[in-house]
C-alpha positions in Angstrom: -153.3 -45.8 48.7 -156.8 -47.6 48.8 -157.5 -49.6 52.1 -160.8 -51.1 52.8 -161.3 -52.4 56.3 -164.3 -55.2 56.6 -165.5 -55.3 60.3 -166.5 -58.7 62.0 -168.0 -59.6 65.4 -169.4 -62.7 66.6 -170.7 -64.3 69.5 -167.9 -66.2 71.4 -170.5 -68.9 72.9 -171.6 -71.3 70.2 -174.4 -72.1 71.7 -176.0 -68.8 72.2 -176.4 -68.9 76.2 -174.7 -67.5 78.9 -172.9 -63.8 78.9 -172.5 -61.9 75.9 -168.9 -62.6 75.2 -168.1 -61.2 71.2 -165.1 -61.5 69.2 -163.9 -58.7 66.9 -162.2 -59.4 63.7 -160.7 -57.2 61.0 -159.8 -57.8 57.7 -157.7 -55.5 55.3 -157.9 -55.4 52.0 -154.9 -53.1 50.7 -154.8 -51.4 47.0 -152.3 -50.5 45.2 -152.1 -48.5 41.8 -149.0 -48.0 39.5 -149.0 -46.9 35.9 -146.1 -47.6 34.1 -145.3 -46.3 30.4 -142.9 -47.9 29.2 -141.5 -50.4 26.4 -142.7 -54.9 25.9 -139.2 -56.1 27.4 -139.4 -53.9 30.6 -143.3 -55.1 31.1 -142.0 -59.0 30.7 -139.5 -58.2 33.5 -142.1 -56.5 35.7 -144.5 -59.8 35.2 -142.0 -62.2 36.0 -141.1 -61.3 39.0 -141.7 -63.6 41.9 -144.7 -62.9 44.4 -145.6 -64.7 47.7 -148.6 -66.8 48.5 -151.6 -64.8 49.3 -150.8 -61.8 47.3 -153.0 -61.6 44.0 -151.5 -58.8 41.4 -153.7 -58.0 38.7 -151.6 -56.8 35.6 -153.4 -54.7 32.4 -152.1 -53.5 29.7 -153.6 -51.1 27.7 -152.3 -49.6 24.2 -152.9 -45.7 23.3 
């Protein structure tokens, strides 16, 4: 399982002055690899399954 963490901190005052205040952020990005062999119909089945907002799913199929 492939997680890649991307680190942020700013400065909470906008203007720049005053004590140094920082926010932290943290983003995850989170990988996931299956490998499937199997037949066309089962492959149509897998790709029309329904997937929430936000969730990109990158489908390739390659023939050996």
């Amino acid at each position: 399982m492939l997680t890649k963490v991307l680190h942020i901190t700013t400065r909470k005052s906008p203007c720049g002055e005053g004590t140094n205040t920082w926010d932290r952020f943290e983003l995850r990005f989170n990988k996931r690899v299956i490998d499937l062999f199997n037949s066309p119909d089962v492959g149509k089945q897998i790709t029309s399954i329904n997937i929430e907002q936000g969730v990109e799913v990158e489908v390739t199929i390659a023939y050996s």
